[in-house]
C-alpha positions as CSV (number, residue, x, y, z in Angstrom):
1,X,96.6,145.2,102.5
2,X,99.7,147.3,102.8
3,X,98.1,150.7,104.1
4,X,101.1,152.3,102.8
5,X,99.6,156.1,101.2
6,X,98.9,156.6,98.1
7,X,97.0,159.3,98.7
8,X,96.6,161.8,101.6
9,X,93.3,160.9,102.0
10,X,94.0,157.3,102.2
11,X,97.0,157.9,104.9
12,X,94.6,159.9,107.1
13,X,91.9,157.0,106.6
14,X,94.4,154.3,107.7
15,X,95.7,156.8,110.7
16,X,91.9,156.6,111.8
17,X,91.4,152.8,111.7
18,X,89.2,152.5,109.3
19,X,88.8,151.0,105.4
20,X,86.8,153.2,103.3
21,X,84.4,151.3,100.8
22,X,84.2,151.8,97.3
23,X,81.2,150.9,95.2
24,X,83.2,147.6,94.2
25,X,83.2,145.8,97.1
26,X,83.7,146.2,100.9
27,X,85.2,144.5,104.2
28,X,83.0,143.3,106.4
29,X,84.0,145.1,109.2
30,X,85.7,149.0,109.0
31,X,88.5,148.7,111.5
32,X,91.9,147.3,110.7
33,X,91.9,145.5,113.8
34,X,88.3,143.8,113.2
35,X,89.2,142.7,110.0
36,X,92.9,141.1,111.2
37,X,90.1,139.1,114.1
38,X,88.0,138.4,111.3
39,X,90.6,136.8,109.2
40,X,92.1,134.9,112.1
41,X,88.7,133.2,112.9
42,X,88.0,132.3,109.5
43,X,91.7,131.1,108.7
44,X,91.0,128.7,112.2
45,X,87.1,127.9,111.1
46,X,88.4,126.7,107.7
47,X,91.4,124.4,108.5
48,X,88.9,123.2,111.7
49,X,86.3,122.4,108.7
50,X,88.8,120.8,106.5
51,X,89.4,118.5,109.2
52,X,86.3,117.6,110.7
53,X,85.6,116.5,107.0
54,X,87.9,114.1,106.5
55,X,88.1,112.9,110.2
56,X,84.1,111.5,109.3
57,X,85.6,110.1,106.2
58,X,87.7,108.3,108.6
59,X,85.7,107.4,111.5
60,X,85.0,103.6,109.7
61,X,88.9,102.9,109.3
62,X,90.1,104.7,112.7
63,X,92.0,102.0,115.0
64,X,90.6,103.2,117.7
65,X,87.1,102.4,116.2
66,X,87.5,98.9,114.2
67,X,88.4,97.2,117.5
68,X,84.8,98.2,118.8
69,X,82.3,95.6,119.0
70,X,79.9,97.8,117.2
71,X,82.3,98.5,114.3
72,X,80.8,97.9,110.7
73,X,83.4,97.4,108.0
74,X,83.5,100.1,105.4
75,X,82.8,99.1,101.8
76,X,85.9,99.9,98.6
77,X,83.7,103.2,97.9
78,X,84.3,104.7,101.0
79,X,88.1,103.2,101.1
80,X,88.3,105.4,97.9
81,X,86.9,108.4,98.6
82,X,88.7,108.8,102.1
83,X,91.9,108.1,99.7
84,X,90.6,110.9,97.3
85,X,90.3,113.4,99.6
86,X,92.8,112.7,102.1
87,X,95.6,113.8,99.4
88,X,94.6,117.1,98.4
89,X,94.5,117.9,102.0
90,X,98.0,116.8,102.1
91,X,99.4,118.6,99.7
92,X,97.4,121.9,100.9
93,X,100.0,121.5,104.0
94,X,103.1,121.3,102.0
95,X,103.6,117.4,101.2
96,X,104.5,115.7,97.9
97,X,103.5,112.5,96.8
98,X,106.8,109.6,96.6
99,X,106.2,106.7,94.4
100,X,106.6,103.2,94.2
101,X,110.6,103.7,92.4
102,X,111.7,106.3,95.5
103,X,110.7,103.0,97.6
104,X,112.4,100.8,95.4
105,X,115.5,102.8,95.2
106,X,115.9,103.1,99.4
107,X,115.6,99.1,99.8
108,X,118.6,98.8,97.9
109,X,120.6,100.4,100.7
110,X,120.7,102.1,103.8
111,X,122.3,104.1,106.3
112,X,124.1,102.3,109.1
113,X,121.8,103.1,111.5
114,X,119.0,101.5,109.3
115,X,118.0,98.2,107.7
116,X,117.0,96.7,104.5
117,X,113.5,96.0,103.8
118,X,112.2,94.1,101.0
119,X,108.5,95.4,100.2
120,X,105.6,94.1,97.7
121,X,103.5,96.6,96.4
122,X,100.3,93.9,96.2
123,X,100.6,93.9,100.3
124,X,98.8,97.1,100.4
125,X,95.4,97.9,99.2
126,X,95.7,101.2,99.3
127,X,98.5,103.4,100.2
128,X,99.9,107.2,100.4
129,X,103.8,107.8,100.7
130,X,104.2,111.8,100.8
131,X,107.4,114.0,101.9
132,X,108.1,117.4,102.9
133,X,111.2,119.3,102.4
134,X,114.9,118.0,102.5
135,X,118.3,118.2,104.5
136,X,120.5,116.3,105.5
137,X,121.8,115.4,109.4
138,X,124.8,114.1,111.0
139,X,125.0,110.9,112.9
140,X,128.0,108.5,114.6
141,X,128.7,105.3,114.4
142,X,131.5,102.7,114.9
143,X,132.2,100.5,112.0
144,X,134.2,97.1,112.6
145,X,136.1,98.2,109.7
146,X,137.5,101.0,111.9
147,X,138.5,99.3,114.8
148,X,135.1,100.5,115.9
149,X,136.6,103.8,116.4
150,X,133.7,106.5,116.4
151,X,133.0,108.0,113.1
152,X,130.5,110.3,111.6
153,X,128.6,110.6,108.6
154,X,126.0,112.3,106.6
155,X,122.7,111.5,105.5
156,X,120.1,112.9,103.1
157,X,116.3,113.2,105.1
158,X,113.0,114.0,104.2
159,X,112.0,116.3,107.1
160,X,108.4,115.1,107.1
161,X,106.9,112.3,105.8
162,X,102.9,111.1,105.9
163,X,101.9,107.2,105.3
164,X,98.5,106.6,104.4
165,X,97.6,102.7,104.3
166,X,95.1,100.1,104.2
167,X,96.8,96.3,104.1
168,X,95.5,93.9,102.1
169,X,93.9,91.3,103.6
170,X,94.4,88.8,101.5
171,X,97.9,89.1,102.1
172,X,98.4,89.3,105.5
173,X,96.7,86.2,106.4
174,X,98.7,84.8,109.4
175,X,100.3,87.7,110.6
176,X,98.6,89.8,113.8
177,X,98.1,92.7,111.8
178,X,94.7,95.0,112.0
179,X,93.7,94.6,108.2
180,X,90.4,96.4,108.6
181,X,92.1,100.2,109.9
182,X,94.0,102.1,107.8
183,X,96.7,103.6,109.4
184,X,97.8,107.3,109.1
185,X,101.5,108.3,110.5
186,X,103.4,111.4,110.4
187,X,107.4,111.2,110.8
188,X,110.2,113.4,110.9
189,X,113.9,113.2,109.5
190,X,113.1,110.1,107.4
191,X,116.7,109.1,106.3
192,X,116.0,108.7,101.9
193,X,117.8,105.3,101.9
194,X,115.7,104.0,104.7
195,X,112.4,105.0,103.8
196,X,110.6,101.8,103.2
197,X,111.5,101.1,106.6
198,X,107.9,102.5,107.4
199,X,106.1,100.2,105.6
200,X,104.1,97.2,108.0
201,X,105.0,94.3,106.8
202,X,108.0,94.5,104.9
203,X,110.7,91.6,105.2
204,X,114.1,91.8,106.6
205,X,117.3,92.2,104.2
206,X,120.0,90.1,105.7
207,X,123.0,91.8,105.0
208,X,126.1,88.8,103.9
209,X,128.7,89.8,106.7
210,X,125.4,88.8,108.7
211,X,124.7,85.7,107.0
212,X,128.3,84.4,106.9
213,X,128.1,84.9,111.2
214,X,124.6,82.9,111.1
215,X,125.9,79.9,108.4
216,X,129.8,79.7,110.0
217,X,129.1,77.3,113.1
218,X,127.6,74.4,110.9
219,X,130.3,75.4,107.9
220,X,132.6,75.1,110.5
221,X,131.1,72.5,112.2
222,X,131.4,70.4,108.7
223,X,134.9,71.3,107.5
224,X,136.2,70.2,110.4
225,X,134.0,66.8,110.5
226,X,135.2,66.2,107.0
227,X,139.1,66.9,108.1
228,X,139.0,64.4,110.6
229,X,137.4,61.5,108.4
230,X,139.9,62.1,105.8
231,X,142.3,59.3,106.7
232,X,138.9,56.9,106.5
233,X,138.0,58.8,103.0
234,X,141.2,57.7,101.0
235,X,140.6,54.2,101.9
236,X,138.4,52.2,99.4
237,X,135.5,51.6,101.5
238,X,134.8,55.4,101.3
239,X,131.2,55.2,100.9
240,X,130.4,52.6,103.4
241,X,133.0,54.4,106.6
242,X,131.4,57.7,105.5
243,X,127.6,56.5,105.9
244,X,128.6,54.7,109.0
245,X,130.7,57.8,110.4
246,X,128.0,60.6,109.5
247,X,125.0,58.0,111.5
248,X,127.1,57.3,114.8
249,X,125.5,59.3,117.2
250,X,128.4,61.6,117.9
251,X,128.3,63.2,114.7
252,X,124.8,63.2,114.3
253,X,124.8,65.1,118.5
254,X,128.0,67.3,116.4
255,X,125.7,68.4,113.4
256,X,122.6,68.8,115.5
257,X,124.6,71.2,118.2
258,X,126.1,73.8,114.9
259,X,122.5,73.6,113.3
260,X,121.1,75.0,116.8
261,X,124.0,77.5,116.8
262,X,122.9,78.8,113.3
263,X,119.3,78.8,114.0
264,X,119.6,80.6,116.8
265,X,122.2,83.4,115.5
266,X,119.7,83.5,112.7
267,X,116.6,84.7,115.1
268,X,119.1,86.6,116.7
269,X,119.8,88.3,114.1
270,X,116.1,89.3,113.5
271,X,115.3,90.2,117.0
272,X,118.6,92.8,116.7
273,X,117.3,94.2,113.6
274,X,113.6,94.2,114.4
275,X,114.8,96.5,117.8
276,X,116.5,99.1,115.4
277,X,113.8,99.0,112.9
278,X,111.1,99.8,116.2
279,X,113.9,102.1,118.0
280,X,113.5,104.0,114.3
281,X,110.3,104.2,114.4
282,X,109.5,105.3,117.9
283,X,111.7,108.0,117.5
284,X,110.9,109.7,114.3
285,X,107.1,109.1,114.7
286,X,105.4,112.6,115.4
287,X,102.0,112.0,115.3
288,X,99.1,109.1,114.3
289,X,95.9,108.3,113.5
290,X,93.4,111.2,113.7
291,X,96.1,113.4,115.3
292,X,97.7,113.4,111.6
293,X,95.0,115.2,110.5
294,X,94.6,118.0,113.4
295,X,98.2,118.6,113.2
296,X,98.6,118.9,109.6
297,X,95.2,121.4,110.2
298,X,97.4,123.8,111.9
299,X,100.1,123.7,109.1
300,X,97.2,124.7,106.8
301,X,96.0,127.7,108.3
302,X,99.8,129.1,109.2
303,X,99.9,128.5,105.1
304,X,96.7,130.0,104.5
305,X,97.9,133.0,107.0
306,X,101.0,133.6,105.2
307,X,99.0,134.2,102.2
308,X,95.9,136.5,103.2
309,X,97.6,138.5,106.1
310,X,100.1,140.0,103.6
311,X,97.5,140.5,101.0
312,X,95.5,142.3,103.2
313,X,97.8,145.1,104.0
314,X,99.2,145.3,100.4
315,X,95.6,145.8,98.9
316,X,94.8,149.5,98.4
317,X,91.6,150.2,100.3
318,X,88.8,149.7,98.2
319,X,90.4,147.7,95.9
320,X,87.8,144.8,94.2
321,X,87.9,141.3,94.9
322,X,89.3,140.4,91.2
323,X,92.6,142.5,92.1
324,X,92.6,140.8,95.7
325,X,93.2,137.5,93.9
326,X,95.6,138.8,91.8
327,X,98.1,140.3,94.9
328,X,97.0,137.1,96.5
329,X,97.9,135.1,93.9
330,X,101.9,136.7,94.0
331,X,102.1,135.1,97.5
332,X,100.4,131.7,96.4
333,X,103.6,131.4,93.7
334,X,105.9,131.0,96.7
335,X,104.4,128.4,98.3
336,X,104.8,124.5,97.8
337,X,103.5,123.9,93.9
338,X,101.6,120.8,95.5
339,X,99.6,123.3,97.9
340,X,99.2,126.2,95.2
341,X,95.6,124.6,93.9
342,X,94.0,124.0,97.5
343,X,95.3,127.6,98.7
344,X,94.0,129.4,95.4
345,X,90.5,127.7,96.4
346,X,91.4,128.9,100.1
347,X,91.9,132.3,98.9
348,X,88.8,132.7,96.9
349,X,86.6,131.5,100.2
350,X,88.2,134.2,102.0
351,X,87.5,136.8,99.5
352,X,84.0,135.5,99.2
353,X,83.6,136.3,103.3
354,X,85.7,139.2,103.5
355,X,84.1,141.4,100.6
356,X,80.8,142.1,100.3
357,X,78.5,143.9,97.6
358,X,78.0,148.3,98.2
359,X,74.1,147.3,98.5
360,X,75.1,145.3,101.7
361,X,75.4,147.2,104.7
């Protein structure tokens, strides 16, 4: 409510502290600083209700709960409706929804700090990929290419980014993964080309400079076998010196030794990517579980405060609670579009406690 004057009488009225009332509606309280209390406790009470809500809808799929011995297992309905909910609440604190293709699209490639996932939609029973905002950040690396000589380069983010998701059991069958939680994650500076890199369960992308280091010991290993039994090949007993050569023990110790070399290069290879994909994820993790949902409370009443504080001091005094929606609704058009629905609903719970009637005292 700007109490600029547009009167005398409303300047002096504002000088005094106080909001007259009009026989259209009424603030609860009559000073200016009452009413600012007023709308910070209610800003608070609502984002605090918001989440107590869906943190019951949660309790059954929680973690921290499905390892109890008491824990019951929620049925599909429930899986649903926490689903339901859960993304309106979302976008209320800024996120947008990603699909399946923006997925898609970042396990084709990646920065070099990052790795290539392969992921299967049917892995997941239910799941939530959502992003807020985007930038881009500056990192350094040393490619081999380079003489490993330091070298920067730039990278597109998306400056938050929620996962919602329930694996499927069905698919996960052998693998020590909690398929009864669902499991709620809220990261920051998500590179765009490595986004599927926060998916569970997603399997590794070797890339082929890697592959040619984990086959060349036993390619190696073979050319050179061949090269030395190519006085015994020209002969005419070329199939019986080649059984006999590739059976002596020697070779048979020779082919054993590269195969070892490659297997083990191979599960070197994972173990170096699966430490940058965890390195990743420990540091661009913010928050998890339950603490998604206080923390993304917080975000939703500084929105909600960013709306009603400045509609409160552009209001006229006395003005009815039809116009306060419509000078609230001016600041609601500069907000996220996915958060424009859940605030307009926000506003009209506020006007509904804030105004009152001129036959209420």
């Amino acid at each position: 409510m700007s109490f600029s004057s547009h009167s005398e009488k409303q300047t002096s009225s504002v000088t005094e502290g106080n909001i007259s009332a009009t026989n259209h509606g009424t603030l609860r309280s009559s000073k200016i600083s009452d009413c600012i209390a007023d709308l910070e406790a209610w800003v608070a009470f609502d984002a605090a209700n918001q989440v107590a809500q869906l943190a019951r809808l949660y309790h059954g799929f929680d973690p921290e709960q499905t390892t109890s011995d008491t824990h019951t297992h929620p049925s599909l309905d429930q899986l649903n409706l926490l689903f339901e909910n859960a993304l309106p609440f979302f976008e209320c604190a800024g996120f947008g929804r990603l699909s399946w293709a923006d997925l898609h699209d970042a396990s084709q490639t990646s920065t070099p700090h990052g790795i290539n996932l392969h992921v299967d939609p049917s892995r997941y029973q239910a799941m939530l990929v959502l992003g807020r905002g985007k930038g881009e950040r500056t990192r350094y690396h040393r490619p081999w290419w380079n003489f490993w000589r330091k070298s920067e380069y730039r990278f597109e983010v998306h400056n938050r980014v929620i996962l919602m998701v329930k694996p499927n059991p069905d698919r996960f069958p052998d693998l020590d993964l909690d398929t009864d939680s669902v499991f709620l994650r809220l990261f920051r500076d998500v590179p765009v080309k490595d986004l599927e890199m926060i998916l569970p369960g997603g399997r590794v992308r070797i890339t082929l400079l890697d592959r040619a280091l984990i086959y060349y010991p036993l390619i190696a290993g073979l050319g050179l076998l061949l090269y030395q039994m190519r006085p015994h090949l020209m002969t005419s007993a070329f199939f019986a010196v080649g059984v006999y050569a590739l059976f002596k023990w020697t070779v048979a110790m020779a082919l054993g030794g590269w195969s070892w070399r490659s297997y083990t290069a191979y599960r070197g290879k994972l173990e170096q990517y699966g430490l940058k994909l965890s390195k990743n994820l420990y540091l661009q993790t913010l928050d998890s579980d339950l603490g998604v949902f206080t923390r993304l409370g917080s975000d939703i009443a500084d929105a909600e405060r960013k709306i009603f504080v400045p509609t409160l001091h552009e209001c006229p005094m006395g003005t009815p609670p039809e116009m306060v929606q419509k000078v609230g609704e001016k600041y609601i058009l500069n907000s996220p579009e996915p958060s424009r629905d859940r605030l307009r609903a926000a506003l009209k719970r506020w006007i509904s406690f804030t105004y009152t009637s001129s036959t209420n005292p």
